[in-house]
C-alpha positions as CSV (number, residue, x, y, z in Angstrom):
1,X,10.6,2.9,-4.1
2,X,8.1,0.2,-5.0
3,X,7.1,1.9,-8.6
4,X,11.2,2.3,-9.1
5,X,11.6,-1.7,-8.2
6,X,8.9,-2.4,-10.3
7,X,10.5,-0.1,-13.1
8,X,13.6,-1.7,-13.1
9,X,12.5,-5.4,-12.8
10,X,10.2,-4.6,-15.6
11,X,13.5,-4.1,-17.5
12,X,12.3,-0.7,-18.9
13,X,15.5,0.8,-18.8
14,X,14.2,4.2,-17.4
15,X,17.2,5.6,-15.8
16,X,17.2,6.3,-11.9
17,X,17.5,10.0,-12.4
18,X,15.0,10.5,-14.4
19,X,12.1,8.8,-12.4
20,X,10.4,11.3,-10.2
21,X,10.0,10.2,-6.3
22,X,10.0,11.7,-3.0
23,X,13.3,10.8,-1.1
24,X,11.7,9.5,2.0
25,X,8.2,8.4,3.2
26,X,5.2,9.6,2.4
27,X,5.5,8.4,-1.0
28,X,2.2,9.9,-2.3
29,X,1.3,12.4,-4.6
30,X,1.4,15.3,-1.9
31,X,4.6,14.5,-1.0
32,X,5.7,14.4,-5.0
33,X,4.4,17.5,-5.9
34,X,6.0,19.4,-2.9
35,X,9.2,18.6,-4.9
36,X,11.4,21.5,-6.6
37,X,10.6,21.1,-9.8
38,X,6.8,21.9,-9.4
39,X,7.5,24.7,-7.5
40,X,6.9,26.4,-10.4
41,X,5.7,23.7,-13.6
42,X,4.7,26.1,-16.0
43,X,5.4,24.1,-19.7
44,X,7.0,21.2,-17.7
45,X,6.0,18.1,-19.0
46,X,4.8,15.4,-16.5
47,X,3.9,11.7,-17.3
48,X,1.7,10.4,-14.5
49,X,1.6,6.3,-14.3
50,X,-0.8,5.3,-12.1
51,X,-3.6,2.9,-11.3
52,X,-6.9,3.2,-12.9
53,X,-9.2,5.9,-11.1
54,X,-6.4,7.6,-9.3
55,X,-6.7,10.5,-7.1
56,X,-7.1,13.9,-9.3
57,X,-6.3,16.6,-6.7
58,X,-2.8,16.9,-7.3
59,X,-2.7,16.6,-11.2
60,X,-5.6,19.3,-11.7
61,X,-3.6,21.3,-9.2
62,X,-0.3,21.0,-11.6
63,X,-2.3,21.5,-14.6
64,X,-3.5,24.6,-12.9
65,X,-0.2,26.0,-12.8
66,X,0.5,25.0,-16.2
67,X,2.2,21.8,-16.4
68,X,1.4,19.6,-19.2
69,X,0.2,16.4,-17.8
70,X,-0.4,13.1,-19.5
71,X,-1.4,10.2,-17.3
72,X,-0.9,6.4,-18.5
73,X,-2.9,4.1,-16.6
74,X,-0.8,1.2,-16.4
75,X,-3.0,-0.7,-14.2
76,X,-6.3,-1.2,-12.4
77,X,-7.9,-2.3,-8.9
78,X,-10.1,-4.8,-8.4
79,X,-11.5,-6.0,-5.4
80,X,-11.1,-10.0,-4.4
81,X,-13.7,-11.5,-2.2
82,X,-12.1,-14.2,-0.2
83,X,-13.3,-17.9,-1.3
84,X,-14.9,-20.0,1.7
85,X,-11.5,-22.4,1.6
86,X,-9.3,-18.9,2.2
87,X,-11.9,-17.8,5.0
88,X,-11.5,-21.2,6.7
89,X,-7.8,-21.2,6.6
90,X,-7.7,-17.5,8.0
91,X,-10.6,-18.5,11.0
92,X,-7.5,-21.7,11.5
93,X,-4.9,-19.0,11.7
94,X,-6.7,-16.8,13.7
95,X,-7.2,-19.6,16.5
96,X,-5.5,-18.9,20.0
97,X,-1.6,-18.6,19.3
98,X,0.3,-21.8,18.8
99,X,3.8,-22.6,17.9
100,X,3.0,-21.5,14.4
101,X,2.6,-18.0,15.4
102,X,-0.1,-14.8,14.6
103,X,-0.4,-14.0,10.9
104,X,0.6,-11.2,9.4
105,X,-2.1,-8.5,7.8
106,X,-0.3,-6.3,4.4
107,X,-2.6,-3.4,3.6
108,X,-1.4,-1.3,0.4
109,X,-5.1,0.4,-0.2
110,X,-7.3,2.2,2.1
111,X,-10.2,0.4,0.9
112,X,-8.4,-2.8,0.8
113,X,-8.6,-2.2,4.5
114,X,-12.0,-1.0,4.8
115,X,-13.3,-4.6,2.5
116,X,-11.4,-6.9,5.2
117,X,-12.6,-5.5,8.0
118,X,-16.4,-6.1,6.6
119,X,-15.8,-9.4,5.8
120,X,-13.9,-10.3,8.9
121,X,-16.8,-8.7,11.1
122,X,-19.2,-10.7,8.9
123,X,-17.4,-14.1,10.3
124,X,-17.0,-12.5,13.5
125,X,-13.2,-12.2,13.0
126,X,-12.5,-8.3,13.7
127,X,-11.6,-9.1,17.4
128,X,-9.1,-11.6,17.1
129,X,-7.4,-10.1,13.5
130,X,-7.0,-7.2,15.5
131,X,-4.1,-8.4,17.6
132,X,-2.2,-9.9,15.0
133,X,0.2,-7.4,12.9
134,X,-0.6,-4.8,10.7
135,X,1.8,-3.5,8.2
136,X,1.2,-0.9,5.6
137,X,2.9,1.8,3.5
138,X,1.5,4.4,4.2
139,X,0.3,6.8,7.7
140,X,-3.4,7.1,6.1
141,X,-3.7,4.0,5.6
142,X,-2.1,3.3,9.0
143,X,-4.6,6.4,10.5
144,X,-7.8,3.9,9.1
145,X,-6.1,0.5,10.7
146,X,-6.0,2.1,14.2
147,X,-9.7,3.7,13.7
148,X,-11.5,0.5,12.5
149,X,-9.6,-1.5,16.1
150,X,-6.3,-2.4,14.7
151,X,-3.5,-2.6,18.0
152,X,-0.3,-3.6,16.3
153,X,-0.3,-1.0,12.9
154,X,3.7,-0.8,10.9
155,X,4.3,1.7,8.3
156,X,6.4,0.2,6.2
157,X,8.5,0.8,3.3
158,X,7.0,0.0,-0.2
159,X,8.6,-2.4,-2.4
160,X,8.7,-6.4,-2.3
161,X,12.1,-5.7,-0.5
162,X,10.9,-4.1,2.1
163,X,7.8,-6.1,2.7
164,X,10.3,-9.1,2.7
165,X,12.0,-7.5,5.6
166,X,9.3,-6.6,7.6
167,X,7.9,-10.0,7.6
168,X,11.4,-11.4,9.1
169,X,10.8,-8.9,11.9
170,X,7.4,-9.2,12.7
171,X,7.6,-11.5,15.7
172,X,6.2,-15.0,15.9
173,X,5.0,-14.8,11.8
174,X,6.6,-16.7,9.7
175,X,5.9,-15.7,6.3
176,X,4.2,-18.7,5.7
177,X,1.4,-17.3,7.9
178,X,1.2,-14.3,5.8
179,X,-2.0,-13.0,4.4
């Protein structure tokens, strides 16, 4: 859903039907190549858009069965380190709840996840991040949350929609409070 918004606001005019998605969550590769049409992709054409250094698995698997894949990567990762004025504002956030409310943690990469959690244990953060909200989009990234001491972990919906929405509902975080 969040590669379809982004499709359309983009003003690509791809039509709907012929974007390629799972029709509920997981939205990962997995779940996209469990789909009918690669039941059996021998000479189907596939255009993979992706970020840069994607996972392979799935498009060696289809290739194996002889689809013709051609990936576009259509953008990349990079990881941000948090600036000293952003760490200091997060350490104010994290204080012990006022009438402002918890902040709210979004995690769309596994090792988005993984990079916060060293730098909040390096300023002696972990502990008190912990409690606030976790929301994600997706159950592996949810499964690494919970294992690095995460209490409050959401799998949410992709999309800036849906991300939108969850923010209304997590309790006590205005979205102002966000991170």
């Amino acid at each position: 859903p969040g590669s379809a918004e982004a499709i359309a606001g983009a003003g690509l005019g791809v039509p709907d039907e012929r974007v390629l998605r799972p029709a509920r969550p997981p939205y990962d590769a997995d779940a996209l190549v469990a789909m009918p049409p690669f039941a059996a992709p021998r000479d189907l054409r596939v255009l993979v858009l992706r970020g840069a250094g994607g996972s392979e698995d799935w498009i060696r698997r289809l290739r194996a069965a002889g689809a013709r894949v051609e990936i576009c990567e259509a953008y990349g990762r990079a990881p941000l380190e948090p600036g000293d004025a952003a760490l200091a504002t997060l350490h104010d956030w994290l204080a012990p709840p006022d009438a402002d409310g918890a902040p709210a943690f979004v995690f769309t990469q596994r090792e988005a996840a993984e990079r916060l959690e060293a730098t909040l244990a390096s300023r002696a953060l972990a502990a008190r991040a912990h409690a606030a909200a976790a929301l994600t989009i997706h159950p592996r990234i949810a499964a690494v949350l919970t294992a690095l001491g995460w209490r409050d972990v959401r799998v949410i919906e992709p999309g800036d929609r849906a991300l939108a929405a969850a923010l209304e509902w997590t309790p006590d975080s205005p979205s102002s409070h966000s991170v």
